[in-house]
Backbone as XML, in Angstrom:
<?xml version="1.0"?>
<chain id="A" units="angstrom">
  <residue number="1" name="UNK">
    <atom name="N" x="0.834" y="-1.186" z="0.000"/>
    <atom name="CA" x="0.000" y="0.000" z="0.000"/>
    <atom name="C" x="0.877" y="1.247" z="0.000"/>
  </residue>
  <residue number="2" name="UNK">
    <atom name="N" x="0.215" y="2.281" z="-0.563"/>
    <atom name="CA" x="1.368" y="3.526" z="-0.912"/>
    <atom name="C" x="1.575" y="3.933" z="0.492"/>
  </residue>
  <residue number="3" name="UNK">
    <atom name="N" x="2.326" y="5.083" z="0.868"/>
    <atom name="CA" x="2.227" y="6.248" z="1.751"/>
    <atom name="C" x="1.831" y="7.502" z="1.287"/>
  </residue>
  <residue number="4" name="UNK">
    <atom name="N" x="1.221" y="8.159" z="2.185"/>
    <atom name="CA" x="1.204" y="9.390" z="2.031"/>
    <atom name="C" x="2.149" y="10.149" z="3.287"/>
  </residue>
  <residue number="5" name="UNK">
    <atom name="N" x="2.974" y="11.179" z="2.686"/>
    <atom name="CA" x="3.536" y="12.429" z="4.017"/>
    <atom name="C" x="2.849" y="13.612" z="3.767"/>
  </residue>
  <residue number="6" name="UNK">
    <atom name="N" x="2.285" y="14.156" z="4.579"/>
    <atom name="CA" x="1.506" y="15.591" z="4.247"/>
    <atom name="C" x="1.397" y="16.253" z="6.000"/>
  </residue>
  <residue number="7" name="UNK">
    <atom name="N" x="1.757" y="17.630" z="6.244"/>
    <atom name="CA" x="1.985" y="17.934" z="7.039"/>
    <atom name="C" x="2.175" y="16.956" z="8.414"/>
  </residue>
  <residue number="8" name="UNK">
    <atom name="N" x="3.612" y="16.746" z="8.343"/>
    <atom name="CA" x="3.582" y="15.573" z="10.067"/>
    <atom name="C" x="3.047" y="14.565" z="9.997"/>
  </residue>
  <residue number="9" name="UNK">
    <atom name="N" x="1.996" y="14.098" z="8.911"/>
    <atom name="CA" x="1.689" y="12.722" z="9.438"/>
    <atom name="C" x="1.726" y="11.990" z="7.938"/>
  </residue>
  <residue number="10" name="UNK">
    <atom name="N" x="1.719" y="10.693" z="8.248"/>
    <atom name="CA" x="2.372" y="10.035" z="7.300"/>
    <atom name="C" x="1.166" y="8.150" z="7.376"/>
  </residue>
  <residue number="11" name="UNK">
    <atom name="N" x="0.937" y="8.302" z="6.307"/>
    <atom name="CA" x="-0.109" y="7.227" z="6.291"/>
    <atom name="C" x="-0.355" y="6.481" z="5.235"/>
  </residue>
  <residue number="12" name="UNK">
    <atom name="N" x="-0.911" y="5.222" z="5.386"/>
    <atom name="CA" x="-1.237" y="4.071" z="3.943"/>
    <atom name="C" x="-2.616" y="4.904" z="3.462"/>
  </residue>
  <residue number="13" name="UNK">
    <atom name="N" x="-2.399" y="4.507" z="1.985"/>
    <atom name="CA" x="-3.996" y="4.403" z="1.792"/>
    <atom name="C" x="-4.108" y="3.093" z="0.492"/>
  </residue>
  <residue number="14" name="UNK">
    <atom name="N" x="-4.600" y="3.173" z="-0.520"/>
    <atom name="CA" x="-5.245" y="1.715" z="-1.255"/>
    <atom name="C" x="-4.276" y="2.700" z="-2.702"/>
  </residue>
  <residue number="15" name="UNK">
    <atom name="N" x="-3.848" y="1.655" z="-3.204"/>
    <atom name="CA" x="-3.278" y="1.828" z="-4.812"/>
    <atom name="C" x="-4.655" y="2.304" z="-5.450"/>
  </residue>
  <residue number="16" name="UNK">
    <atom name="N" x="-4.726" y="3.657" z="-6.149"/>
    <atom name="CA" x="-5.171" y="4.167" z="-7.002"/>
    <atom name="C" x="-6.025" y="5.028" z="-6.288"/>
  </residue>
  <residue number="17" name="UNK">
    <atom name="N" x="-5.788" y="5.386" z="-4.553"/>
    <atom name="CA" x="-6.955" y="6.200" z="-4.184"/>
    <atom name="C" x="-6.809" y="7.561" z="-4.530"/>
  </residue>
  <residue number="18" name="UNK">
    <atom name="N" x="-7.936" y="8.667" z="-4.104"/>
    <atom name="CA" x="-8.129" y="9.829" z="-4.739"/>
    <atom name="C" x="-7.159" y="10.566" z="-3.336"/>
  </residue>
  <residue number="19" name="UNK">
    <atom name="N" x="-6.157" y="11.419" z="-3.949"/>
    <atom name="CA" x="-5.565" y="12.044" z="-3.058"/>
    <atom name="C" x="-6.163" y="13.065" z="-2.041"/>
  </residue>
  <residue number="20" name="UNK">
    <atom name="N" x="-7.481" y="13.901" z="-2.407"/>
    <atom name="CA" x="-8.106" y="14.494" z="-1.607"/>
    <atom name="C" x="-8.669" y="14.241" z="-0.651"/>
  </residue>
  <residue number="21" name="UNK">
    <atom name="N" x="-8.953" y="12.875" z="-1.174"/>
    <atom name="CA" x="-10.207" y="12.170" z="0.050"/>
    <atom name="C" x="-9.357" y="11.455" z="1.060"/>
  </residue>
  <residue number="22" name="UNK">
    <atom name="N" x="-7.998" y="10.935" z="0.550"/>
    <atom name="CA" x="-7.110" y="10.541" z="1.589"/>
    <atom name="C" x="-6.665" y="11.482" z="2.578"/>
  </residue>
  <residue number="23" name="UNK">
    <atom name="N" x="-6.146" y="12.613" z="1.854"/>
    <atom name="CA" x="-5.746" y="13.989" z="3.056"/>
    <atom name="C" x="-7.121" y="14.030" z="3.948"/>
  </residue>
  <residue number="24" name="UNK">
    <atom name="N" x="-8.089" y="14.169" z="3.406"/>
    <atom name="CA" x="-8.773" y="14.912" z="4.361"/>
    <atom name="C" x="-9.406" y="13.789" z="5.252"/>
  </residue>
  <residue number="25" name="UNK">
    <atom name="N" x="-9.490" y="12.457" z="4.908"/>
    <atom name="CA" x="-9.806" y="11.234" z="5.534"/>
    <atom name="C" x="-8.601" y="11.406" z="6.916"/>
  </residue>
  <residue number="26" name="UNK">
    <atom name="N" x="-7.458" y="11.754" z="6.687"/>
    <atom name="CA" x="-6.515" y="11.776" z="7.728"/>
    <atom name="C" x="-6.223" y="13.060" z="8.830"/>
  </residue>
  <residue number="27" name="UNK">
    <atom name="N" x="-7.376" y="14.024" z="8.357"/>
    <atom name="CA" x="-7.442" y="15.451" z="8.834"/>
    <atom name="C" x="-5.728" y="16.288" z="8.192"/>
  </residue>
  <residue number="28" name="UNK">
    <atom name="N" x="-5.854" y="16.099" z="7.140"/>
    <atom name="CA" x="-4.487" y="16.793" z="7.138"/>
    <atom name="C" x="-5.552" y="18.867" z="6.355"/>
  </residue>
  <residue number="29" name="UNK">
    <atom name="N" x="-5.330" y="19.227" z="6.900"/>
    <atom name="CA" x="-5.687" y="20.785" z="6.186"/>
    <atom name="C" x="-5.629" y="21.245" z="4.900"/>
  </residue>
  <residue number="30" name="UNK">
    <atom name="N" x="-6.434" y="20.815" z="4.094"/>
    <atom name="CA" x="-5.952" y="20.599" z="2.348"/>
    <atom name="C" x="-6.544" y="22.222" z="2.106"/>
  </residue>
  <residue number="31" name="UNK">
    <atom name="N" x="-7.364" y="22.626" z="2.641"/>
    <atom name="CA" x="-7.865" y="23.761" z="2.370"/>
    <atom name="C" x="-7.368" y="25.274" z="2.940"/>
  </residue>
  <residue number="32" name="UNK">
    <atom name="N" x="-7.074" y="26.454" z="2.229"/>
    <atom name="CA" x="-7.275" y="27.618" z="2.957"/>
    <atom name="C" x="-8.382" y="27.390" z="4.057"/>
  </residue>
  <residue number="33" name="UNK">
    <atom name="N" x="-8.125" y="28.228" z="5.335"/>
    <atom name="CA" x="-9.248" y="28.606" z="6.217"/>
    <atom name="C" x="-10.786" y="28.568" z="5.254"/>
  </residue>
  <residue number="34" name="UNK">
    <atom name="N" x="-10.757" y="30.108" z="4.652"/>
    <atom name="CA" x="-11.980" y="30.353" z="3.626"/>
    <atom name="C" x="-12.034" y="29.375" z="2.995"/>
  </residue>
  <residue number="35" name="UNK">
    <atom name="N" x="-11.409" y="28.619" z="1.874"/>
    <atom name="CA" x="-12.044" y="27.480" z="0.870"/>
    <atom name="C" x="-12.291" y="26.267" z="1.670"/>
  </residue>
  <residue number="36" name="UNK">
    <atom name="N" x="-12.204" y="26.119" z="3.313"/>
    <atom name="CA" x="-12.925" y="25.116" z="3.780"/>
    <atom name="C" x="-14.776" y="24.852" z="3.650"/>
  </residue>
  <residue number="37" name="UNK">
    <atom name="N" x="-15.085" y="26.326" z="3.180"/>
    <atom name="CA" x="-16.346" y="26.180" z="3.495"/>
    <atom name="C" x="-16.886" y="26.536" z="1.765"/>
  </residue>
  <residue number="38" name="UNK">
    <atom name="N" x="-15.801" y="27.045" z="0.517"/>
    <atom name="CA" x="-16.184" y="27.367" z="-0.206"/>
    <atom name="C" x="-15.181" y="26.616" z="-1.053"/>
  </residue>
  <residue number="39" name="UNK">
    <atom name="N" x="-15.637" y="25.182" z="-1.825"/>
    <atom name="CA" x="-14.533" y="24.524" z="-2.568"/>
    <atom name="C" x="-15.673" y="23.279" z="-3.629"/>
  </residue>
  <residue number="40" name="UNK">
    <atom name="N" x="-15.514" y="22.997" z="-3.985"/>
    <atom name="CA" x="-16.109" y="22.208" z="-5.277"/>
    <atom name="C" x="-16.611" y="20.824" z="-4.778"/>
  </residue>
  <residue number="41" name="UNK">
    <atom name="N" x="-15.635" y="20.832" z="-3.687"/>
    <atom name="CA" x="-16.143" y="19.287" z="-3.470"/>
    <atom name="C" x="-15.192" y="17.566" z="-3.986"/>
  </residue>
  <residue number="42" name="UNK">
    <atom name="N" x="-14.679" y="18.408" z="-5.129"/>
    <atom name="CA" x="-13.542" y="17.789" z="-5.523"/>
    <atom name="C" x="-13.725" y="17.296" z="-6.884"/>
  </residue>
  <residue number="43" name="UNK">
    <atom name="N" x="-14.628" y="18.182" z="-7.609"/>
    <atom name="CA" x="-15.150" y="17.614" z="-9.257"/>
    <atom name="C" x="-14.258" y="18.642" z="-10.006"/>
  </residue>
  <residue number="44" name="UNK">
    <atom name="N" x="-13.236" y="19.489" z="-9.540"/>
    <atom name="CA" x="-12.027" y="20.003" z="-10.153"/>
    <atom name="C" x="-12.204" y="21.178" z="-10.826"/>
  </residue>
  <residue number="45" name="UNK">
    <atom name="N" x="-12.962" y="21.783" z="-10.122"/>
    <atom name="CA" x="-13.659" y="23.291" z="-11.045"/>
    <atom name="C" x="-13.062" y="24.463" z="-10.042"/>
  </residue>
  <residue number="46" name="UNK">
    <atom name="N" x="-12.632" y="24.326" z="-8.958"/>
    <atom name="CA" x="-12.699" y="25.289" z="-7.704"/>
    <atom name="C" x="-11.102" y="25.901" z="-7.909"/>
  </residue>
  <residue number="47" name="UNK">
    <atom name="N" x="-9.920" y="24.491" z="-7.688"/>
    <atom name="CA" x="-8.701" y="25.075" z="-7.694"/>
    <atom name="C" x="-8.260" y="25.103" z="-6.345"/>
  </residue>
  <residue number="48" name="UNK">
    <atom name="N" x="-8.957" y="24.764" z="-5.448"/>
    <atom name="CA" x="-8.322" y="25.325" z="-4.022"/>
    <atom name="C" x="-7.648" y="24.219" z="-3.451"/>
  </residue>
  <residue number="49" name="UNK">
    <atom name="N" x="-7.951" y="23.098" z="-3.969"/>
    <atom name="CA" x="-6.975" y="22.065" z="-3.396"/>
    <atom name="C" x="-5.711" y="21.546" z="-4.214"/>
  </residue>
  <residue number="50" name="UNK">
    <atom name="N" x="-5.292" y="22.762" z="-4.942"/>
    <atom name="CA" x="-3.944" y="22.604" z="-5.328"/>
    <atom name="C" x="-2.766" y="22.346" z="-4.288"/>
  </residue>
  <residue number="51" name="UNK">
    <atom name="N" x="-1.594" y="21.360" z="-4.879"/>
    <atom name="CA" x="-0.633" y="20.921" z="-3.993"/>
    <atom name="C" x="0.570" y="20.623" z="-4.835"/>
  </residue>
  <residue number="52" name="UNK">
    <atom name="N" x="1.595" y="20.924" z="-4.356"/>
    <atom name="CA" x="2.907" y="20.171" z="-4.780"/>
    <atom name="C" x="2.896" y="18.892" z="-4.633"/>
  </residue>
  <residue number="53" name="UNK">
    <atom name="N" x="3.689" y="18.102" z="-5.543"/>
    <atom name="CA" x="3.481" y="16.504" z="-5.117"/>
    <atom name="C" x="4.909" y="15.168" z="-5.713"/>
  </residue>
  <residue number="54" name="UNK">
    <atom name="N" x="5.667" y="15.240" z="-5.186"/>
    <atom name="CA" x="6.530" y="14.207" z="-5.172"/>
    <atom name="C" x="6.055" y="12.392" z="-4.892"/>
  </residue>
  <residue number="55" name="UNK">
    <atom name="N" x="6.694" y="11.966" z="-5.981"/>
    <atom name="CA" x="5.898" y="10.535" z="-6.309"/>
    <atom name="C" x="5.138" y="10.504" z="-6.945"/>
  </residue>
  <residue number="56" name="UNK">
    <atom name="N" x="5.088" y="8.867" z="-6.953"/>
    <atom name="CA" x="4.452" y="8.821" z="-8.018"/>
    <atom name="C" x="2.587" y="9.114" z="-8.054"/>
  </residue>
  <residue number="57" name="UNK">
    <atom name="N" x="2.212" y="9.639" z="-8.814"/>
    <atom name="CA" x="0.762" y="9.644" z="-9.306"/>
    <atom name="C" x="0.495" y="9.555" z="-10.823"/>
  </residue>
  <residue number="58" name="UNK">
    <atom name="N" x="-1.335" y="9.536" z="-10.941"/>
    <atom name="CA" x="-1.634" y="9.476" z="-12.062"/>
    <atom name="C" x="-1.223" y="10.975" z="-13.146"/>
  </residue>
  <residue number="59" name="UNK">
    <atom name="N" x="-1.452" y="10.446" z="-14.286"/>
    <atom name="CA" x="-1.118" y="11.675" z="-15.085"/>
    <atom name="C" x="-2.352" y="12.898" z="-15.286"/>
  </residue>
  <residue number="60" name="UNK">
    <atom name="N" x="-1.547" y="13.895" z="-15.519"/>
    <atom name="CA" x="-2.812" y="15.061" z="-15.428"/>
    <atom name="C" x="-3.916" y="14.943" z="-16.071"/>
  </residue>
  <residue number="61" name="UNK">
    <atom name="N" x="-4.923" y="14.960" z="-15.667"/>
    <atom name="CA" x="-6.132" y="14.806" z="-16.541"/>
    <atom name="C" x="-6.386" y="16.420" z="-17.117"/>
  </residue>
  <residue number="62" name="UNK">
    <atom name="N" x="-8.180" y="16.422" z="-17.818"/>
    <atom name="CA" x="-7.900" y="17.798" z="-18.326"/>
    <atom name="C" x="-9.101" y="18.520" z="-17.418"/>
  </residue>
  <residue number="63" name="UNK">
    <atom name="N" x="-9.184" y="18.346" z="-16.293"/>
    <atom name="CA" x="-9.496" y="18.886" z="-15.854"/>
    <atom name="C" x="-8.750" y="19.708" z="-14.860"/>
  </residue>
  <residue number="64" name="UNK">
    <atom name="N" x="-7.978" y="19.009" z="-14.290"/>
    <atom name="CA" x="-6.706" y="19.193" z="-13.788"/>
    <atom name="C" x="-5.917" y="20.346" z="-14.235"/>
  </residue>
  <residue number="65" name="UNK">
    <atom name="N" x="-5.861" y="20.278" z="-15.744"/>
    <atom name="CA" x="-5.001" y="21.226" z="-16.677"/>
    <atom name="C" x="-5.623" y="22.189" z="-16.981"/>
  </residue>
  <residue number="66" name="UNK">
    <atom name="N" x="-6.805" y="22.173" z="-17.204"/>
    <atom name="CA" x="-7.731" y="23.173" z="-17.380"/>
    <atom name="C" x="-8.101" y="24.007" z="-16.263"/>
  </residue>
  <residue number="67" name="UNK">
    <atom name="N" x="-7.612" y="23.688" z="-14.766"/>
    <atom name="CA" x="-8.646" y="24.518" z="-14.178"/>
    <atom name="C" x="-7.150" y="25.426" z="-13.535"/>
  </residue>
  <residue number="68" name="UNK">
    <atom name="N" x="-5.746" y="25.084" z="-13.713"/>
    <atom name="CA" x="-4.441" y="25.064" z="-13.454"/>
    <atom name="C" x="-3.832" y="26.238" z="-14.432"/>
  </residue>
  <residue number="69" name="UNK">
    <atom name="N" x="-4.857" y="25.759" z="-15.592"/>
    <atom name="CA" x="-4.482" y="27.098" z="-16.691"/>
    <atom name="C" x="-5.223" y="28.477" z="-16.406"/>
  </residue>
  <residue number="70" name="UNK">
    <atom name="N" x="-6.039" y="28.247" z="-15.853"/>
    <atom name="CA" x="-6.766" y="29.663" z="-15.481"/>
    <atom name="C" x="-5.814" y="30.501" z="-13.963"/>
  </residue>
  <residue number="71" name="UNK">
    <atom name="N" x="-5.860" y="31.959" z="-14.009"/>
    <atom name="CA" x="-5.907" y="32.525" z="-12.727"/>
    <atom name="C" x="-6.742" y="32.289" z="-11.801"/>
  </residue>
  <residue number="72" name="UNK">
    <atom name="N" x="-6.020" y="32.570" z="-10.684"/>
    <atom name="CA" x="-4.607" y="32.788" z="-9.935"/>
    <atom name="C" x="-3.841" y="32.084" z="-10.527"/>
  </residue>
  <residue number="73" name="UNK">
    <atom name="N" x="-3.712" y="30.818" z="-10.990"/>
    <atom name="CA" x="-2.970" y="29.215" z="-11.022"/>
    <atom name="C" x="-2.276" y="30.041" z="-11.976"/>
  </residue>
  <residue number="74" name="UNK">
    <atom name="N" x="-0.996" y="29.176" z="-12.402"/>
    <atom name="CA" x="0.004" y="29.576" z="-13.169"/>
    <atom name="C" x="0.432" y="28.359" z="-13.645"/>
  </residue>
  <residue number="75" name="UNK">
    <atom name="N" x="0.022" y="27.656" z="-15.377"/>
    <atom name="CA" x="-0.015" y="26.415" z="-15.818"/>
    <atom name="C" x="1.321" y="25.593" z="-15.472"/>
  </residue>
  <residue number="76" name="UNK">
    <atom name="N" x="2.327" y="26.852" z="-15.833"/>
    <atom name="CA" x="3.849" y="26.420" z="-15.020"/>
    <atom name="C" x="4.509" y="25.640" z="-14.042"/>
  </residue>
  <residue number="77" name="UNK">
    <atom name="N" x="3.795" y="26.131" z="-12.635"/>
    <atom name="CA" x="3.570" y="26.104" z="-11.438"/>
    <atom name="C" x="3.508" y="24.350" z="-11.285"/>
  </residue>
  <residue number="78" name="UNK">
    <atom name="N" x="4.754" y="23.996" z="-10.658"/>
    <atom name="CA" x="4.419" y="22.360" z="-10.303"/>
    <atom name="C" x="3.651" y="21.985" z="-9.063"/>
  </residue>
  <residue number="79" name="UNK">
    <atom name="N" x="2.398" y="21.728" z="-9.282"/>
    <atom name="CA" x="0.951" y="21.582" z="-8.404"/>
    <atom name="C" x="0.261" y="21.083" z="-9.494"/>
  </residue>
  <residue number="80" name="UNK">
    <atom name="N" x="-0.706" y="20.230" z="-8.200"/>
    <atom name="CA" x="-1.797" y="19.644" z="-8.855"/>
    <atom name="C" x="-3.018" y="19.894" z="-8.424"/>
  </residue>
  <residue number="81" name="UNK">
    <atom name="N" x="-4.161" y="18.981" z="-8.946"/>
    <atom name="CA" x="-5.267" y="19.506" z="-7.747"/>
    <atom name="C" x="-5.177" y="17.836" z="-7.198"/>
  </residue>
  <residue number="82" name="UNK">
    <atom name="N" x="-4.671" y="18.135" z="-6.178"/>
    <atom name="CA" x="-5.860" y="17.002" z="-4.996"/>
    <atom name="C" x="-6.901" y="15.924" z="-5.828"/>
  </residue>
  <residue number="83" name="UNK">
    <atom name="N" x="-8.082" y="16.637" z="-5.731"/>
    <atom name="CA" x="-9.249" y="16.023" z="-6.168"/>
    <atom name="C" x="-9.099" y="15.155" z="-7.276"/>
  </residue>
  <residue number="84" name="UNK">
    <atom name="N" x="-8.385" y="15.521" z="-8.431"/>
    <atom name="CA" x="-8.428" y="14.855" z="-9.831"/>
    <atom name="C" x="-7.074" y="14.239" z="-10.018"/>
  </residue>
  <residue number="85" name="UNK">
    <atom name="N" x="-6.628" y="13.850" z="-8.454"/>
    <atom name="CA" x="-4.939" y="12.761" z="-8.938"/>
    <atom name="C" x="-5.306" y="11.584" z="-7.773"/>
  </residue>
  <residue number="86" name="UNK">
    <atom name="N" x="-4.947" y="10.420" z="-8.135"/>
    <atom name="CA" x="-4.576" y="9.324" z="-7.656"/>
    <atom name="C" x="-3.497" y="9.052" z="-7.233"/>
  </residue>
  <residue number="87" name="UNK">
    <atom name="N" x="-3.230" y="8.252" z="-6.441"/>
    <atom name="CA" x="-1.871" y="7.844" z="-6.073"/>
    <atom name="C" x="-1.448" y="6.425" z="-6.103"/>
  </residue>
  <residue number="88" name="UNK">
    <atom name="N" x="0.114" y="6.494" z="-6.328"/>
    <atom name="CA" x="-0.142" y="5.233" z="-7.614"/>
    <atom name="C" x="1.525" y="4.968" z="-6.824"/>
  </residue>
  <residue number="89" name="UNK">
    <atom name="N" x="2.098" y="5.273" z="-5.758"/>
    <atom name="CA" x="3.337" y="5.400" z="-4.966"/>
    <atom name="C" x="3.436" y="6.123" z="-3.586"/>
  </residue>
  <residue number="90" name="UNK">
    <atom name="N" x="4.429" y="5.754" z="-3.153"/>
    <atom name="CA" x="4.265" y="6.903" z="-1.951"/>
    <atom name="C" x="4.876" y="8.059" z="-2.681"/>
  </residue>
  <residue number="91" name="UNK">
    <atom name="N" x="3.797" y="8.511" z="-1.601"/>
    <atom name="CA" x="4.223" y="10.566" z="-2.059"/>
    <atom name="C" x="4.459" y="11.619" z="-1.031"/>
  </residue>
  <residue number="92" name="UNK">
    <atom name="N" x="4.894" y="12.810" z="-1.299"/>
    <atom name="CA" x="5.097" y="13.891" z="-0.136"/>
    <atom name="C" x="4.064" y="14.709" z="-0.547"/>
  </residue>
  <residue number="93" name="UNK">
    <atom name="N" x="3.363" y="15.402" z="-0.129"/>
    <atom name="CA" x="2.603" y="16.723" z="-0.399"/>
    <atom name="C" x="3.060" y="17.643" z="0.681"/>
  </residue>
  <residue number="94" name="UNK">
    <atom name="N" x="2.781" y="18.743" z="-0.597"/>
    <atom name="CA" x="3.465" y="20.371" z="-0.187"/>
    <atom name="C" x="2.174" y="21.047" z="-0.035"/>
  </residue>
  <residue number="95" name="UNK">
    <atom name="N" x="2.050" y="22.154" z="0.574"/>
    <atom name="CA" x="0.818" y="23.180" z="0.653"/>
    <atom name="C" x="1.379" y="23.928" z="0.329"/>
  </residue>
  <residue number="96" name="UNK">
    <atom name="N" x="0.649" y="25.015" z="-0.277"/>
    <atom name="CA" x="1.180" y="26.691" z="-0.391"/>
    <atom name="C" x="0.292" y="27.345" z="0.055"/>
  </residue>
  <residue number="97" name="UNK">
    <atom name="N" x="0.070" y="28.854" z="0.262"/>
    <atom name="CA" x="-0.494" y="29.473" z="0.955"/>
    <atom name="C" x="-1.630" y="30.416" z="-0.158"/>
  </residue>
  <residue number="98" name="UNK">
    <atom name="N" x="-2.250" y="30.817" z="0.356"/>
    <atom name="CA" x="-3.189" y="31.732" z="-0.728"/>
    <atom name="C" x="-4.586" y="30.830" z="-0.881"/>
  </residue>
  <residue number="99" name="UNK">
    <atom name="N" x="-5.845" y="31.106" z="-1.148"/>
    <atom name="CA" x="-6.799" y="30.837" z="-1.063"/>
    <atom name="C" x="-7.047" y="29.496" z="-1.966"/>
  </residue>
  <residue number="100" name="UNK">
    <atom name="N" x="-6.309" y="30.077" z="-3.351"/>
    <atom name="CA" x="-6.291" y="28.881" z="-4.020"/>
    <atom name="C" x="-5.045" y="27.743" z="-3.535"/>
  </residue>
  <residue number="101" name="UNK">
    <atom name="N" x="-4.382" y="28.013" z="-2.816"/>
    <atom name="CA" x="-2.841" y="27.491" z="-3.001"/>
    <atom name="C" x="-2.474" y="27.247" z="-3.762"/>
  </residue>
  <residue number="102" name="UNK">
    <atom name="N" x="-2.067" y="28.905" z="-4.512"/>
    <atom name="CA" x="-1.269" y="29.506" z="-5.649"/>
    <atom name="C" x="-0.127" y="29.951" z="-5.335"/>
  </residue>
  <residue number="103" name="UNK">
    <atom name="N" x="-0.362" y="30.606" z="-4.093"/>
    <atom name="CA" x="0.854" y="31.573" z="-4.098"/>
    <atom name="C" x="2.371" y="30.596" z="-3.777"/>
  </residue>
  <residue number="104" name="UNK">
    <atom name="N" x="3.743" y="31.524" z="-3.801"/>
    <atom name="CA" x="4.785" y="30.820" z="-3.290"/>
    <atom name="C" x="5.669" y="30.679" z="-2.174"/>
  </residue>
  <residue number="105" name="UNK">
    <atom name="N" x="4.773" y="31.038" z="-1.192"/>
    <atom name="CA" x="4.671" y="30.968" z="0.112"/>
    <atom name="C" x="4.441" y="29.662" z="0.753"/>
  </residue>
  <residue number="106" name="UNK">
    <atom name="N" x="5.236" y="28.459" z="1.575"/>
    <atom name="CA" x="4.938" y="27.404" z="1.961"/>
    <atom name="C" x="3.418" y="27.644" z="3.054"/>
  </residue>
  <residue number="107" name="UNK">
    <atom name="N" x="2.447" y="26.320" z="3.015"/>
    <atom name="CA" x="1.779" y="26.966" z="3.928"/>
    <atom name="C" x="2.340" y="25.607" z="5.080"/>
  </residue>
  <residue number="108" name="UNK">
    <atom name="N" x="2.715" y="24.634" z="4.407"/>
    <atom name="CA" x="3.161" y="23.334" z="5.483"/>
    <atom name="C" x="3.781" y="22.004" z="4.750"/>
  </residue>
  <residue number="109" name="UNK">
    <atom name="N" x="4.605" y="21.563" z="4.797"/>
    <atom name="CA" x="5.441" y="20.743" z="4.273"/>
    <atom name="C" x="4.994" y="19.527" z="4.681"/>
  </residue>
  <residue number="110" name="UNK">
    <atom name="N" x="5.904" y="18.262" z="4.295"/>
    <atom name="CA" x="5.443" y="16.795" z="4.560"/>
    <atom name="C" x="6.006" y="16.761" z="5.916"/>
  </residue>
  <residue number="111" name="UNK">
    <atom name="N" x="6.523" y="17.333" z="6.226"/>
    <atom name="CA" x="6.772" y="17.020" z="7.958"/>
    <atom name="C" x="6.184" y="18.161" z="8.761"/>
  </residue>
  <residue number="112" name="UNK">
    <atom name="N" x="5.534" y="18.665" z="7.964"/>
    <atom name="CA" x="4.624" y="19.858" z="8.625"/>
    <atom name="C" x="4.180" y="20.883" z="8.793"/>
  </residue>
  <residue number="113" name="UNK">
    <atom name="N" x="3.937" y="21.653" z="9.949"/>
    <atom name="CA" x="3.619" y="23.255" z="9.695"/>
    <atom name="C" x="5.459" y="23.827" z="9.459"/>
  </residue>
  <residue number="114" name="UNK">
    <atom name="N" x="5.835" y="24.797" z="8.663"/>
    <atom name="CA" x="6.122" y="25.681" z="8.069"/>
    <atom name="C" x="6.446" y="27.010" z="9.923"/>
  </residue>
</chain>
């Protein structure tokens, strides 16, 4: 079973699960404060559960790419969304700070708060 590291804690989940639902299954803080209460849900339209991500996962879908190409997001920018990646290895996730977690400001690393 893979790992996940995402702020301090570090956990299995099932080959091919949805990375969002694992963070937040483990209480890890995937969201700005505000986009806790204002976020998509995870059908990849919102943007707010963008993340850095080391390891392996699935490849970008186009929703993923599409919602990454719009502002704030910067298509450049190595992040994904959460919601629309699988995990397919162990991985680290990064947060950044900003509503969408756009900006380049850490908001908490795989070993934690920042």
């Amino acid at each position: 079973m893979p790992t996940i590291t995402a702020q301090g804690k570090t956990f299995e989940c099932q080959l091919g699960a949805n990375l969002r639902q694992a963070l937040l299954d483990y209480d890890v803080d995937l969201y700005s404060p505000r986009a806790n209460y204002v976020n998509c849900m995870g059908i990849g339209t919102c943007g707010t559960c963008a993340v850095s991500i080391e390891g392996k996962v699935s490849e970008v879908n186009w929703r993923d790419r599409t919602r990454r190409s719009l502002p704030p997001h910067q298509p450049h920018a190595a992040r994904r969304l959460a919601c629309q990646t699988q995990v397919l290895g162990d991985i680290r996730v990064t947060k950044y700070t900003g509503f969408w977690g756009h900006e380049d400001r850490i908001a908490w690393k795989p070993e934690g708060f920042v």
